[in-house]
N, C-alpha and C positions, 0 to 999 in steps of 0.2 A: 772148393775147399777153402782156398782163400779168403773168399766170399764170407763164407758163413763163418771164419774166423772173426774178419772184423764187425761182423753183426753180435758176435758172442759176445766181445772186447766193448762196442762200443754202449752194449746192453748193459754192460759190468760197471763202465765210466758212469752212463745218464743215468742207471736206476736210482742207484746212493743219494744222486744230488738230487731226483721229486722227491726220495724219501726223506732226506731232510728238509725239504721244504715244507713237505708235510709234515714234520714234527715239528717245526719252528712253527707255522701256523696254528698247531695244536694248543702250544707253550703258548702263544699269542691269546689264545681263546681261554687258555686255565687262566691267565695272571689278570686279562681282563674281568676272568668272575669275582677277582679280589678284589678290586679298584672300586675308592669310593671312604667312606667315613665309616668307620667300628667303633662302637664301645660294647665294654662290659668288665666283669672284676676275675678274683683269681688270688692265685698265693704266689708268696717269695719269701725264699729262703738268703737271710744275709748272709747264713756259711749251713756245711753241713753239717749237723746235730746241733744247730741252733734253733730256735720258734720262728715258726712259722708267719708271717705277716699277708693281712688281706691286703687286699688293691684294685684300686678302681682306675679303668686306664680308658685313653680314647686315641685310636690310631687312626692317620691317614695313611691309605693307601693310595697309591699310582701306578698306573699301568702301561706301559708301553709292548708293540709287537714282543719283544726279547727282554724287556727288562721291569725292573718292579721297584719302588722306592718305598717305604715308611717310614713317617714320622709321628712321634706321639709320644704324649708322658703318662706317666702311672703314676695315683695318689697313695699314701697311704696314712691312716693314721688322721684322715681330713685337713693336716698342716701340712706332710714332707710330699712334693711334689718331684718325678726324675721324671728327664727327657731320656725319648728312645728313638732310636731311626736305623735304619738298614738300608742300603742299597744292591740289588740283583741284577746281575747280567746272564742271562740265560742262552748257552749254546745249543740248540738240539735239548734232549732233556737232564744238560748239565748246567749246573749253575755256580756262581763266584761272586763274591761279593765284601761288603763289609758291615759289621754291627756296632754301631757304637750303643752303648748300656749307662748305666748311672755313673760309671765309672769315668765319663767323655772321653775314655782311652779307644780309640777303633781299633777291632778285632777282626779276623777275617774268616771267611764263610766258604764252606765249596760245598758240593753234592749234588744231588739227583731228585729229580720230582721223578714217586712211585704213585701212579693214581690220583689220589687229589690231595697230598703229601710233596713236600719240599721239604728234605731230608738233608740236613746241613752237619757238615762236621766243623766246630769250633776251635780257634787259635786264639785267644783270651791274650788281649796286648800285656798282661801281666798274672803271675801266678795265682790262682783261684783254688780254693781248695783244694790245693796240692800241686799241684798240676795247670798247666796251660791249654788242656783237652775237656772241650764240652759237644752234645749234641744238641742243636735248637732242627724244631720242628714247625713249621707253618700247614695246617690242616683243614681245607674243607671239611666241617663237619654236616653236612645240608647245606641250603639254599641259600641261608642268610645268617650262618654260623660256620669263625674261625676259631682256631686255637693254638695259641701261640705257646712253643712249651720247650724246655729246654732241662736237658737230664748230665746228671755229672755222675763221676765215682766215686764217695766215699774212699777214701785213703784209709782210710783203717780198715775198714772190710772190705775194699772193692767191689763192692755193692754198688749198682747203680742207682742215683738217688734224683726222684723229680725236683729240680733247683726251683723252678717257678712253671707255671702252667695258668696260662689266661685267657678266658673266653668271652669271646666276641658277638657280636652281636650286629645287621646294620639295620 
């Protein structure tokens, strides 16, 4: 009886830790599909119920086992040029990070890759549209298609509204 106690116990300790090895290797294999050079355009919104502005953007991506870096700027307009960059640390399929945007203020990043989705909820270093709460989204869309995209709430109708959404290409 004893026996088959610590065979149960020590099943309970080892399973968890292949399974996350295996999910850390997974995570390894999704952020490596990202790594590499993207461009392509897309819109932004400077506030909510403002016009909309096109953008031509070109991001580097990096890829490590656990972690993920970007960096890249978005045109607009053929003159105004913004730098963008993120950094991801990936635990198992949770992730942490920070964003810095046109603002060069870093904001900070946490959530969960669902599928070929990295699901971030947003801490904006300073009030945005109401509030200090945004969602950005990093998405496989196919093979050799991202999109980076990022949704707020309207404060006046708490309507969720797409802030910017830009698609990638390598």
């Amino acid at each position: 009886m004893h026996a088959q106690f610590l065979a149960i116990l020590t099943a309970a300790l080892v399973l968890p830790m292949g399974m996350a090895g295996s999910a850390t290797a997974a995570e390894g294999e999704f952020l490596k599909s990202i790594d590499g050079k993207w461009s392509g355009k897309g819109t932004v919104l400077t506030r909510i119920g403002g016009k909309s502005v096109n953008v031509s953007c070109n991001v580097d991506f990096s890829a490590g086992a656990d972690d993920l870096a970007m960096q890249g700027s978005c045109r607009a307009l053929a003159v105004v040029s913004r730098s963008i960059s993120a950094a991801l640390k990936a635990s198992g399929t949770r992730y942490s990070g920070t964003y810095t945007g046109p603002s060069g203020q870093p904001s900070s990043l946490s959530g969960t890759r669902q599928g070929d989705s990295i699901n971030l909820a947003v801490r904006w270093a300073r009030n945005i549209n109401g509030d200090r709460k945004a969602t950005m989204t990093i998405a496989r869309l196919g093979e050799n298609r991202l999109r980076l995209q990022t949704i707020d709430n309207d404060p006046a109708s708490g309507k969720s509204v797409v802030t910017s959404r830009i698609d990638l290409s390598q």
